[in-house]
C-alpha positions in Angstrom: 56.0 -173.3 -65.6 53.3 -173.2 -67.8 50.5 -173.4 -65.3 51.9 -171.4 -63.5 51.9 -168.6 -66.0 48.4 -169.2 -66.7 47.0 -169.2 -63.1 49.0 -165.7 -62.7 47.7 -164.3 -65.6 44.1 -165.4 -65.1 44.1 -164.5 -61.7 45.7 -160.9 -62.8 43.0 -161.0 -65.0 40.0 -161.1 -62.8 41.9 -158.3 -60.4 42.1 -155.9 -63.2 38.5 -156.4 -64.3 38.0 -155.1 -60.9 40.5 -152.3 -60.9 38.8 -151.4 -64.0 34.9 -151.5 -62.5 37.0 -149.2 -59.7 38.1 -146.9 -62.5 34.5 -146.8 -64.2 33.1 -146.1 -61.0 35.6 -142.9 -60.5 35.2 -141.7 -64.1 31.4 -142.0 -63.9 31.5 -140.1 -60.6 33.2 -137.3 -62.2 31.2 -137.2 -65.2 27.9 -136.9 -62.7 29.9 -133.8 -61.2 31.0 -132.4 -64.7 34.5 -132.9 -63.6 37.3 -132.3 -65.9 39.0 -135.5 -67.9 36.1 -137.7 -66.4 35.7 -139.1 -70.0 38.6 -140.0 -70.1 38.8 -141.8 -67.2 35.8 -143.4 -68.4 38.0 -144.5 -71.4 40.4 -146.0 -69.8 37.9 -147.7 -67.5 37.0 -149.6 -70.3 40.1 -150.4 -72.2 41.2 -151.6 -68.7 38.3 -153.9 -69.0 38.9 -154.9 -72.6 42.5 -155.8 -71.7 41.4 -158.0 -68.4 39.7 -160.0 -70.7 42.2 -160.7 -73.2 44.8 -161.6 -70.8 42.5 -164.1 -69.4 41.6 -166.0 -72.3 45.5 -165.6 -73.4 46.4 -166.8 -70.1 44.6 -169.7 -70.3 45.3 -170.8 -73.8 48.6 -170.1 -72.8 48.2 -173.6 -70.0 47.9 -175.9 -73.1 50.2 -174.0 -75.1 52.1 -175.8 -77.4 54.0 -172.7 -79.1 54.8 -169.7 -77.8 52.4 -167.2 -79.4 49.7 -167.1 -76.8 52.5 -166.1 -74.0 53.3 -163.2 -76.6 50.0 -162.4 -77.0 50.0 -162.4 -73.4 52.9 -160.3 -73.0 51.4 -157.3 -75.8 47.9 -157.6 -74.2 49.8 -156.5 -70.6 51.9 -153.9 -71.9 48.6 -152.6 -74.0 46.8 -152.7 -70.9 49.1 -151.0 -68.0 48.8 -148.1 -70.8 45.9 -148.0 -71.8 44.1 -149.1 -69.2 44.7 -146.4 -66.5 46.9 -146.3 -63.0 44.8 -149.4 -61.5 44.5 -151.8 -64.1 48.4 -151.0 -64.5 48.9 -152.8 -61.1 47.4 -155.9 -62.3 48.7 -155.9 -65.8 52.5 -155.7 -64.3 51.6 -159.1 -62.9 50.3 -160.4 -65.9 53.1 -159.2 -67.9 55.1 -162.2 -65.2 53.1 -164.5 -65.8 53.6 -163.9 -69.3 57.2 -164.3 -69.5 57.7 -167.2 -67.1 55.0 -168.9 -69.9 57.5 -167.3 -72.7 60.0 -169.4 -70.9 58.4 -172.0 -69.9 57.4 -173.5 -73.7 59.6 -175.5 -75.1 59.9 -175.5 -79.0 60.4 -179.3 -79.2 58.8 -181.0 -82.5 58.1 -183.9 -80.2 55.8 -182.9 -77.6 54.7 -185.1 -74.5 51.6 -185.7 -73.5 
């Protein structure tokens, strides 16, 4: 279950990078038409793509994982991001926030670990 949660929350991951290029795109649009809130939008274009990243690299430490921190990590990094990181990256952070609780799950605390 652990590659599992990995895969889902790399490949959540890469969507929201691109939900948040979406949301930069929308926020710099309003800015170039002095539109209300289009800083902020802006802002949460790029904690959108702040969080994308860390649930990738969480994700994927989370693989090889042999405790269960990086699936926490994981699971803060989503819940930081579907706030923080606006109505499109929220989509994708959801899915991450799976993937990080099936790799919550999925570690075993054992002090003998297989190979």
């Amino acid at each position: 279950m652990q590659k599992a949660s990995g895969i889902i929350c790399i490949i959540a991951g890469i969507f929201g990078i691109f939900a948040a290029g979406a949301t930069l795109l929308f926020g710099g649009m309003g800015a170039a038409f002095d539109a209300d809130g289009a800083n902020t939008v802006i802002g949460l274009g790029w904690g959108g793509v702040l969080f994308s990243f860390i649930v990738i690299v969480t994700g994927s430490v989370t693989i090889s994982a042999k405790t269960k921190k990086p699936a926490i990590a994981t699971i803060i990094a989503s819940i930081s991001g579907a706030i923080l990181g606006g109505g499109l990256v929220a989509v994708f952070m959801i899915l991450s926030l799976i993937g990080g609780v099936l790799g919550l799950f999925g570690i075993k605390n054992n002090d003998t670990v297989s190979p």
